[in-house]
One Martini backbone bead per residue (centre of mass of N, CA, C, O) as a GRO file, in nm:
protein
  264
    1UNK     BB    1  -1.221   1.669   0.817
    2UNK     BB    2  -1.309   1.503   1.066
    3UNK     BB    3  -1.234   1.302   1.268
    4UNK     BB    4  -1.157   0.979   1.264
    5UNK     BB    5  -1.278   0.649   1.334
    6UNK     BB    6  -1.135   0.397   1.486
    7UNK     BB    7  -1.068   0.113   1.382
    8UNK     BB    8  -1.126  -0.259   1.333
    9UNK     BB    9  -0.933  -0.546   1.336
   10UNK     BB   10  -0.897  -0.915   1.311
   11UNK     BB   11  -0.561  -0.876   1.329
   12UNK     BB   12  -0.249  -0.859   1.524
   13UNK     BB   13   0.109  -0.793   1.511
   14UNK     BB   14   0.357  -0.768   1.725
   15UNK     BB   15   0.692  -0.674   1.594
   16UNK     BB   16   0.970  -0.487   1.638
   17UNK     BB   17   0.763  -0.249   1.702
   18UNK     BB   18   0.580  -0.343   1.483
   19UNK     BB   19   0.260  -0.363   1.228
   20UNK     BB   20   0.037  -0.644   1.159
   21UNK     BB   21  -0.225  -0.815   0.924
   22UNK     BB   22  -0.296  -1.107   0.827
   23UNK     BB   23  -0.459  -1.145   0.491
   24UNK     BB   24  -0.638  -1.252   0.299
   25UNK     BB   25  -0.785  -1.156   0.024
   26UNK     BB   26  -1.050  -1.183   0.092
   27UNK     BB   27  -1.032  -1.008   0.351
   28UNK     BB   28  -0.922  -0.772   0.264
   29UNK     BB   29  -1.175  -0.710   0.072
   30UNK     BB   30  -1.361  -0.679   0.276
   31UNK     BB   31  -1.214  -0.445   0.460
   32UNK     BB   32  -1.241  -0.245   0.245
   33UNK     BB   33  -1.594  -0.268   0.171
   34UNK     BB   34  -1.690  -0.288   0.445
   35UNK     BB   35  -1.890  -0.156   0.678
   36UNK     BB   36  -1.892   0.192   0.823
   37UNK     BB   37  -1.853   0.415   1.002
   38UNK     BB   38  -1.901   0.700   0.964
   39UNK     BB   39  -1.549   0.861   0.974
   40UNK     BB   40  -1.415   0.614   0.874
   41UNK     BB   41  -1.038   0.527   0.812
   42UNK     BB   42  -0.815   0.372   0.615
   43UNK     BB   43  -0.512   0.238   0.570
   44UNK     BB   44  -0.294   0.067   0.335
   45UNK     BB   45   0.005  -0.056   0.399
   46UNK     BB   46   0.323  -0.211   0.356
   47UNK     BB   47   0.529  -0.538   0.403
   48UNK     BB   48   0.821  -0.513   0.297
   49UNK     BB   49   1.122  -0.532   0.197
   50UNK     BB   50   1.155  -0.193   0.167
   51UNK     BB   51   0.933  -0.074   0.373
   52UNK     BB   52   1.104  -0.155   0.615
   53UNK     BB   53   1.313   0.044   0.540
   54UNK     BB   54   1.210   0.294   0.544
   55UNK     BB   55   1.128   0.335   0.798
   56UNK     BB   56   1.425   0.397   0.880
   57UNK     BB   57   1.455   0.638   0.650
   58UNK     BB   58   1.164   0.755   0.752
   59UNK     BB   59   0.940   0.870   0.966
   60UNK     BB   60   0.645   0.922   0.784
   61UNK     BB   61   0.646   0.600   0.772
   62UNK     BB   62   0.649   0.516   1.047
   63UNK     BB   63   0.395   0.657   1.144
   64UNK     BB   64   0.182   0.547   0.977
   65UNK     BB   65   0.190   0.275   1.095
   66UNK     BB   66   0.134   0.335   1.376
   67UNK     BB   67  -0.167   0.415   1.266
   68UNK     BB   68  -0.416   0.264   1.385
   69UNK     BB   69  -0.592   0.321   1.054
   70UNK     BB   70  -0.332   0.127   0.965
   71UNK     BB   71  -0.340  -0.153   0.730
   72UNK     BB   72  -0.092  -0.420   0.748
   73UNK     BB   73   0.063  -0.580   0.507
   74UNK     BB   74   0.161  -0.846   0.347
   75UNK     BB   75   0.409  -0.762   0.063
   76UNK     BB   76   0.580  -1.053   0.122
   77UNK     BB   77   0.750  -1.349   0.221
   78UNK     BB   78   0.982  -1.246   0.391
   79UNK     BB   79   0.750  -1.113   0.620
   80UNK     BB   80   0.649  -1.449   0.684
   81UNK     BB   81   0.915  -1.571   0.763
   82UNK     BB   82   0.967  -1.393   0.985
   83UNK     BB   83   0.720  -1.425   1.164
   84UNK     BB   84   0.749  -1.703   1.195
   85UNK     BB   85   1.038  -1.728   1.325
   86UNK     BB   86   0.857  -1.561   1.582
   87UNK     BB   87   0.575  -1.751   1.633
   88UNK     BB   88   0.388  -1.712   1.412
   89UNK     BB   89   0.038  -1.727   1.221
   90UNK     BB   90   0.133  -1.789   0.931
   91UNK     BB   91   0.111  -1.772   0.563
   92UNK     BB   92   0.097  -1.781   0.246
   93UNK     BB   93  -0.196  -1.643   0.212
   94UNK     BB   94  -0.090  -1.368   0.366
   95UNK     BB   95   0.050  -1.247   0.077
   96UNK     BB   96  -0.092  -0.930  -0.047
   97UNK     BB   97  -0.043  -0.834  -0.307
   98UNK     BB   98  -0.153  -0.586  -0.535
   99UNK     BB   99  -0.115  -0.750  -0.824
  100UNK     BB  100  -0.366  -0.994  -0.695
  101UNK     BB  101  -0.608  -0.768  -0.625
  102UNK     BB  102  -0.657  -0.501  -0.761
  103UNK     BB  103  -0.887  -0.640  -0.964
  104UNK     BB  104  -1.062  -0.717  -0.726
  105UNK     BB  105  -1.160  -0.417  -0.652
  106UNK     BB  106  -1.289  -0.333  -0.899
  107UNK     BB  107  -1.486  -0.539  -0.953
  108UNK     BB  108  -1.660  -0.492  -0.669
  109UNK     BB  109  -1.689  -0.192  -0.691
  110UNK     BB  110  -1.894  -0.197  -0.956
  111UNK     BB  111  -2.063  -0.372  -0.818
  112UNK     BB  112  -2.157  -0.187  -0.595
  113UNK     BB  113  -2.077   0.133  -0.653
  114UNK     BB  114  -1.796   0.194  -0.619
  115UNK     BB  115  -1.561   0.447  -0.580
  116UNK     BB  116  -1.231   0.530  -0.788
  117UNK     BB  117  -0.913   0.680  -0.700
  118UNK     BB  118  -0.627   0.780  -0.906
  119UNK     BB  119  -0.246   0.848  -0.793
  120UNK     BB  120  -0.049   0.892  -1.010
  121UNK     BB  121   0.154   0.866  -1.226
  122UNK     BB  122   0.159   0.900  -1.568
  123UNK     BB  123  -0.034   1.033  -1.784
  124UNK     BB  124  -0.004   0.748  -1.953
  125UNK     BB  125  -0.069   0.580  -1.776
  126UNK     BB  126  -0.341   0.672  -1.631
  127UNK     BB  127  -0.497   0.646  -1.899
  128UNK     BB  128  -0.466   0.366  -1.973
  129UNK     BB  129  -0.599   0.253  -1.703
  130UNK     BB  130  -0.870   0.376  -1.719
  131UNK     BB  131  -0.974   0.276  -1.982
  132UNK     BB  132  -0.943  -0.021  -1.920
  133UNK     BB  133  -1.129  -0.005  -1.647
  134UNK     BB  134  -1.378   0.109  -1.859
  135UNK     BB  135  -1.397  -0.164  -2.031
  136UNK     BB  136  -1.446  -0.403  -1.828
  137UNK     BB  137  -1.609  -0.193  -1.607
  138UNK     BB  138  -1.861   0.013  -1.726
  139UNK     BB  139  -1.953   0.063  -1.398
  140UNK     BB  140  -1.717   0.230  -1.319
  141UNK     BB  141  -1.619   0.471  -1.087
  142UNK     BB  142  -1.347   0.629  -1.235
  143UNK     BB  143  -1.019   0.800  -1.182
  144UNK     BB  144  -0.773   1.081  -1.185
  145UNK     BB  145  -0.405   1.183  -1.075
  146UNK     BB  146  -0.111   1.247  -1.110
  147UNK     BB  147   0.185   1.285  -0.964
  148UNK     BB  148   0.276   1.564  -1.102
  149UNK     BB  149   0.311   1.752  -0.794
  150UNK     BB  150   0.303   2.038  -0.573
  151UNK     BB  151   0.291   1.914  -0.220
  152UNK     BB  152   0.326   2.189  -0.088
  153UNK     BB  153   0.238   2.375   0.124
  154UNK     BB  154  -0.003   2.606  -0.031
  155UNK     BB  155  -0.053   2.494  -0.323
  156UNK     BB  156  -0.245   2.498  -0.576
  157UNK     BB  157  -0.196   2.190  -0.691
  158UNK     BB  158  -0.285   2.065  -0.433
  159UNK     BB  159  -0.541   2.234  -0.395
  160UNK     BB  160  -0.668   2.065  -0.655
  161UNK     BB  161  -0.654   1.790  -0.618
  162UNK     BB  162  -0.804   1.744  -0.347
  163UNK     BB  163  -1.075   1.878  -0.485
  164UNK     BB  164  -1.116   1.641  -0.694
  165UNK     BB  165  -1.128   1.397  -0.480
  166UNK     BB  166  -1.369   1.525  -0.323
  167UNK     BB  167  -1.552   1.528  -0.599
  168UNK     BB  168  -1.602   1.206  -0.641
  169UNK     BB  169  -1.616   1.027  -0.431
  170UNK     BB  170  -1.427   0.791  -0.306
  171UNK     BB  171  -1.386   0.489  -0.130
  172UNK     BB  172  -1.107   0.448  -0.343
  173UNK     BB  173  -0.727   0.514  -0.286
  174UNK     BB  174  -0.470   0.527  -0.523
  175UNK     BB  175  -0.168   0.599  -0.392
  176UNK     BB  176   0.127   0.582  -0.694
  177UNK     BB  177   0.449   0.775  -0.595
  178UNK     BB  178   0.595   0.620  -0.420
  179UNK     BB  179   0.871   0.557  -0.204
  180UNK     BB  180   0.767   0.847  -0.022
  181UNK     BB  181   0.578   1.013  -0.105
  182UNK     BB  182   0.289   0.867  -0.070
  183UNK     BB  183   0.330   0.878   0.238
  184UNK     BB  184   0.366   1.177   0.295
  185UNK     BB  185   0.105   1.255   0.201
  186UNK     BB  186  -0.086   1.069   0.371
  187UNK     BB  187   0.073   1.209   0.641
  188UNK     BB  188  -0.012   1.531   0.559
  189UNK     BB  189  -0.357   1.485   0.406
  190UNK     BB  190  -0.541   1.329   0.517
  191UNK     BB  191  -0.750   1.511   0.669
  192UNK     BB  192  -0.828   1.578   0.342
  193UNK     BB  193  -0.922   1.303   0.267
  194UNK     BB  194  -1.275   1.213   0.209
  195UNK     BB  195  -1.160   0.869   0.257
  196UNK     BB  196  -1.258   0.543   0.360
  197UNK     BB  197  -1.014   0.474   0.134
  198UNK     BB  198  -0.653   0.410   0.187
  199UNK     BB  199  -0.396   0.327  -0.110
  200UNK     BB  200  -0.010   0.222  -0.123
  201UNK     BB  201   0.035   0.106  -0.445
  202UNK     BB  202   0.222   0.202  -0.602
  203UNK     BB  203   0.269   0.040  -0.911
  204UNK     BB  204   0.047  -0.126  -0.956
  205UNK     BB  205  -0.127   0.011  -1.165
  206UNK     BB  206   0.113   0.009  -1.389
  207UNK     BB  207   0.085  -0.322  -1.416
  208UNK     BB  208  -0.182  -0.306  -1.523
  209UNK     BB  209  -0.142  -0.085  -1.789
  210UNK     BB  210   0.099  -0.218  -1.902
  211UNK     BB  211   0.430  -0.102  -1.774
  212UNK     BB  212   0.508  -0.337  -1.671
  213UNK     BB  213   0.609  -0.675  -1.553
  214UNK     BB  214   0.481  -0.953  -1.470
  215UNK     BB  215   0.536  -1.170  -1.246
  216UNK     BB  216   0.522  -1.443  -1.225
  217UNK     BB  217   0.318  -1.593  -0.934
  218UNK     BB  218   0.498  -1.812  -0.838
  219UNK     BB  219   0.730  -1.647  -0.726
  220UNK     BB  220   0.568  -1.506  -0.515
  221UNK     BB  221   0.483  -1.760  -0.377
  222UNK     BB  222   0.835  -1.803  -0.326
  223UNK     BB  223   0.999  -1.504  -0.317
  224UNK     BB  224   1.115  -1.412  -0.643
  225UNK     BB  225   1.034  -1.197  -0.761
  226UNK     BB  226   1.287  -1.033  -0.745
  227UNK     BB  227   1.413  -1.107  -0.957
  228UNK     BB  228   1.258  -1.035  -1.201
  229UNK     BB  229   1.284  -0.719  -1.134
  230UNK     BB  230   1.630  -0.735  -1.127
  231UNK     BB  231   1.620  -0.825  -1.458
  232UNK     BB  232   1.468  -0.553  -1.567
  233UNK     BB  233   1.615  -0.342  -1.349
  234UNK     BB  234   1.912  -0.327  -1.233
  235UNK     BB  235   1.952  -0.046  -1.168
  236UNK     BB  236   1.696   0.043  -0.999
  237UNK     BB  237   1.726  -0.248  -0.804
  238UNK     BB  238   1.976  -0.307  -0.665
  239UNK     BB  239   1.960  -0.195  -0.393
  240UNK     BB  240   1.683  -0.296  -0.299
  241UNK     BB  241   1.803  -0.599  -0.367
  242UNK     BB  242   2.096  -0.584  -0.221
  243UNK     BB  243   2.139  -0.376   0.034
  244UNK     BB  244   1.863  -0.356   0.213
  245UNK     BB  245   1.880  -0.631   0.343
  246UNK     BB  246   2.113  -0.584   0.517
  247UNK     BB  247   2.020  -0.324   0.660
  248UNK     BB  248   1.790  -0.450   0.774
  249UNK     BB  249   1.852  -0.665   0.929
  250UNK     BB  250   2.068  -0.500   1.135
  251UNK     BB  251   1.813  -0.373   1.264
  252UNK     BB  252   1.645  -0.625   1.327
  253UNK     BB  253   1.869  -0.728   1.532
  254UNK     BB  254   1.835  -0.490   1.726
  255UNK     BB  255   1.580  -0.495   1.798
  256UNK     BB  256   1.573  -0.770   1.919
  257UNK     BB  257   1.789  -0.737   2.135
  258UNK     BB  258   1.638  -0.524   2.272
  259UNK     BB  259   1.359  -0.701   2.305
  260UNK     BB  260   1.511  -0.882   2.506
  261UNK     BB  261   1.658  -0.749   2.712
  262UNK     BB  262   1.378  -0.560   2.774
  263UNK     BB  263   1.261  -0.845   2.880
  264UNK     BB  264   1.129  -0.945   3.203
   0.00000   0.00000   0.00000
């Protein structure tokens, strides 16, 4: 694929060296699916507090976020009271996580005629996904691939996913292989897969397929959604909400302290 064109986005804010998008529901499914010049490409990335944390301990997910082409939706509240607490205008509105929109991104799909490629997730999510959403949605021209594959360069198993996305043609890619995986493969092979719309889903997709347990969406418009999360699985779940926040607090505390010393 071509260098793509550097695409542009209706509001950006930097904060602590990081790159933020706030968009309403509406907002985001418009830039997901408005036309761009041929050659254009957006990567959708997010950020919550674990995403945030991750960026500190992957170099490739912190690159992936500050390429011009990638853009970071606010993917948690606690990302929204930090930008507010630093003198932005955000809002619960702009708090976008996947769980509230992306049956809305299908739905859309479909009315247009525009083609969905889901990597990632067990063979058994993925097949029960795919079928609810050819079921729901029967014009809807959906894909996919589990995301159990050695995706080191020159693997045979690499290049024959990258050529099956390639076949499809697919407007957008929801790529959902956990973090840091899915950044990893989307910064290492983003020039091979010829999709106007590249999105870092997590679990999204197994949320939808019903494999996941969905917090009540109140919880998730006041913050508490984590606690949710934290008590259907809190063995996997405990570092991620009870260490990671201490430890980004402290590397944010020392950002913000940085970039006060050095403003002139």
């Amino acid at each position: 694929m071509r260098d793509a064109l550097i695409p542009t986005f209706p509001r950006e804010i930097v904060e602590l060296g990081l790159r933020f998008h706030p968009l309403t529901k509406a907002e985001l499914l418009h830039e997901i699916f408005r036309p761009r010049p041929p050659g254009t490409r957006i990567v959708l990335g997010g950020a919550n507090l674990h995403g945030l944390y991750v960026t500190h301990v992957d170099p490739a997910y912190e690159r992936l976020l500050a390429r011009p082409e990638t853009l970071v939706i606010l993917d948690g509240m606690p990302v929204v009271w930090m930008l507010k607490a630093r003198g932005h205008d955000v809002a619960r509105a702009h708090r976008t996580t996947w769980v509230d929109w992306l049956t809305d991104s299908f739905e859309r799909a479909a009315r247009e005629g525009q083609g969905v490629f889901v990597l990632g997730h067990t063979p058994q999510v993925l097949e029960t996904g795919l079928a609810l959403a050819r079921s729901r949605w029967p014009s809807l021209r959906i894909d996919g691939h589990h995301g159990f594959f050695d995706m080191n360069p020159g693997s045979g198993e690499l290049d024959a996913v990258l050529e099956t996305i390639a076949a499809a043609k697919p407007h957008f890619l929801v790529v959902g292989m956990g973090m840091p995986r899915q950044e990893r493969f989307v910064e290492a092979y983003r020039e091979r897969l010829p999709v106007p719309v590249i999105g870092l889903g997590g679990a999204a997709f197994a949320y939808f397929a019903g494999f996941e347990p969905t917090p009540p969406r109140w919880m998730g418009r006041w913050g508490l959604e984590w606690l949710h999360r934290l008590g259907a699985d809190p063995r996997r779940m405990a570092h991620r909400y009870l260490a990671e926040p201490v430890l980004l607090a402290a590397h944010l505390t020392r950002r913000a302290w940085t970039q006060r010393t050095q403003s002139p």
